[in-house]
C-alpha positions as a LaTeX table, in Angstrom:
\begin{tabular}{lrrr}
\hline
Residue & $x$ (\AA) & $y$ (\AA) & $z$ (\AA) \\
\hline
Unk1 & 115.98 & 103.75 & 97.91 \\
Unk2 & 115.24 & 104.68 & 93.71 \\
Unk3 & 112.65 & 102.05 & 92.56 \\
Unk4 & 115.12 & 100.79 & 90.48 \\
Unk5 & 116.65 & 99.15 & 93.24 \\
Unk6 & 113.75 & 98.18 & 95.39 \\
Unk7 & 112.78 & 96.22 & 91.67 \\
Unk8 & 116.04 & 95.26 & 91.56 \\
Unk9 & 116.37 & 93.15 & 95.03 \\
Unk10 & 113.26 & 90.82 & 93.52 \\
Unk11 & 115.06 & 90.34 & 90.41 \\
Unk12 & 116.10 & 86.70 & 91.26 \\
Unk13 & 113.81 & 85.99 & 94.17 \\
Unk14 & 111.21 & 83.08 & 93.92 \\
Unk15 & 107.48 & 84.47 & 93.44 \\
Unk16 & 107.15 & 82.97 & 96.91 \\
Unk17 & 109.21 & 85.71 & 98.50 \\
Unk18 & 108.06 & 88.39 & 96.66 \\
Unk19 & 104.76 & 87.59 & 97.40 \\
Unk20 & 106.03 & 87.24 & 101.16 \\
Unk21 & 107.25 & 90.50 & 100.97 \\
Unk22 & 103.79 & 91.89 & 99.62 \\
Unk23 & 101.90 & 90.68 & 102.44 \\
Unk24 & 104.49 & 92.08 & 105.05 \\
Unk25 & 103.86 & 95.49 & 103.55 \\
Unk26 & 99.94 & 94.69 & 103.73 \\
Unk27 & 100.36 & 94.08 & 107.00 \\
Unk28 & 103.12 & 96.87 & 108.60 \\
Unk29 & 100.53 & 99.54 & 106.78 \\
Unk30 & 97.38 & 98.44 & 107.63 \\
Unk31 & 99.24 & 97.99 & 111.67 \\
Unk32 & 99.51 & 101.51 & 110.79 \\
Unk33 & 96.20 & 102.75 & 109.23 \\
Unk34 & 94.57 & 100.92 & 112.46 \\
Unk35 & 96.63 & 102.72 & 114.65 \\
Unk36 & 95.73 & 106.51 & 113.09 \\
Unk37 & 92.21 & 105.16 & 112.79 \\
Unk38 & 92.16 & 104.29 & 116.59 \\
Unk39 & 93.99 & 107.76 & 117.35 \\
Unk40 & 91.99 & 110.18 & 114.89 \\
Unk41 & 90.74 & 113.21 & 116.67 \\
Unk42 & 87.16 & 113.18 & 115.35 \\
Unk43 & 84.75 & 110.31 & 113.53 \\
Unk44 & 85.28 & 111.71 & 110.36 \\
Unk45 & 89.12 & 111.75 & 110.16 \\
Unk46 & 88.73 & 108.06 & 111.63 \\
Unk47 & 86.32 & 106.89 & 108.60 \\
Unk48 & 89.20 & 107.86 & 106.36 \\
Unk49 & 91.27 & 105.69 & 108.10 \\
Unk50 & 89.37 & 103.02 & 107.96 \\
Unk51 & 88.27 & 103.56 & 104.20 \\
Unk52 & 92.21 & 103.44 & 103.25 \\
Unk53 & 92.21 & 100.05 & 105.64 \\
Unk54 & 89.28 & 98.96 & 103.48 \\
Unk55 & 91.18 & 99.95 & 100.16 \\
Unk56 & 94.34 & 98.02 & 101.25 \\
Unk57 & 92.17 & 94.89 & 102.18 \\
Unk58 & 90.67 & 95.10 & 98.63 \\
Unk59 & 93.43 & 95.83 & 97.17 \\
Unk60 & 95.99 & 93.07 & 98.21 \\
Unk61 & 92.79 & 90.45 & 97.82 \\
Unk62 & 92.65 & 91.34 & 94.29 \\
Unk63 & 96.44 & 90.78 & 93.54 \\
Unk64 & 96.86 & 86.88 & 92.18 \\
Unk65 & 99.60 & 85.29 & 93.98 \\
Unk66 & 101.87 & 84.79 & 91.23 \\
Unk67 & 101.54 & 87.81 & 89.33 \\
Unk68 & 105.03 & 89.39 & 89.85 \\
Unk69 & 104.77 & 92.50 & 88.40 \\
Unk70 & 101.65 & 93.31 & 90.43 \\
Unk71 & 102.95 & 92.00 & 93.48 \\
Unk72 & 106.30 & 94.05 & 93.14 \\
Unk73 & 104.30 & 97.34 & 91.84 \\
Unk74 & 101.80 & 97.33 & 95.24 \\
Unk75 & 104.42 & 96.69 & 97.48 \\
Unk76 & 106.16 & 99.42 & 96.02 \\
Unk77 & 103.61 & 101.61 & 96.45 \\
Unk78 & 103.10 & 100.74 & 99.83 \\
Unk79 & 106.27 & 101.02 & 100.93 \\
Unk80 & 106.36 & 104.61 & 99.77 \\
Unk81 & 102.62 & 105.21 & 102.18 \\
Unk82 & 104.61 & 103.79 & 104.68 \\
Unk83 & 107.50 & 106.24 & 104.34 \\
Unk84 & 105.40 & 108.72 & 103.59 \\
Unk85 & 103.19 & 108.54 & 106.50 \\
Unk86 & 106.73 & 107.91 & 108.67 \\
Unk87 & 107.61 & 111.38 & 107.44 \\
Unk88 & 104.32 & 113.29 & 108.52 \\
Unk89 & 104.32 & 111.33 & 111.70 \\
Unk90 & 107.57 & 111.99 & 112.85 \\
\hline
\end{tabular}
């Protein structure tokens, strides 16, 4: 999906659902950090996990709740980890 049309399906949503839609993403990626963190293969690859979990935590606490354009750009952004990380995963 271009991120002209994952900008596009907020276009005429209510702040409420975007910001609905942010913590969904929040919450599908750090499922997923957790879940490499619990499966790394040594401490140190685990500590990276967690540090991204601790990034996203920060991260989604810093966004105000009605700030659109924030809320749209990080769930963006996490959306693409997500797909990324799908990729390398399998």
């Amino acid at each position: 999906m271009a991120a002209s049309d994952r900008t596009d399906r907020f276009e005429h949503a209510p702040t409420a659902s975007v910001y609905d839609s942010f913590a969904e993403t929040a919450t599908q990626l750090t499922g997923c950090y957790m879940h490499l963190a619990d499966n790394a293969s040594n401490p140190a690859e685990r500590d990276g996990w967690w540090r991204k979990l601790m990034d996203l935590r920060d991260a989604k606490r810093a966004v105000p709740a009605h700030d659109r354009a924030q809320l749209i750009a990080h769930t963006q952004q996490w959306e693409a980890e997500l797909a990324r990380l799908k990729d390398v995963r399998g």
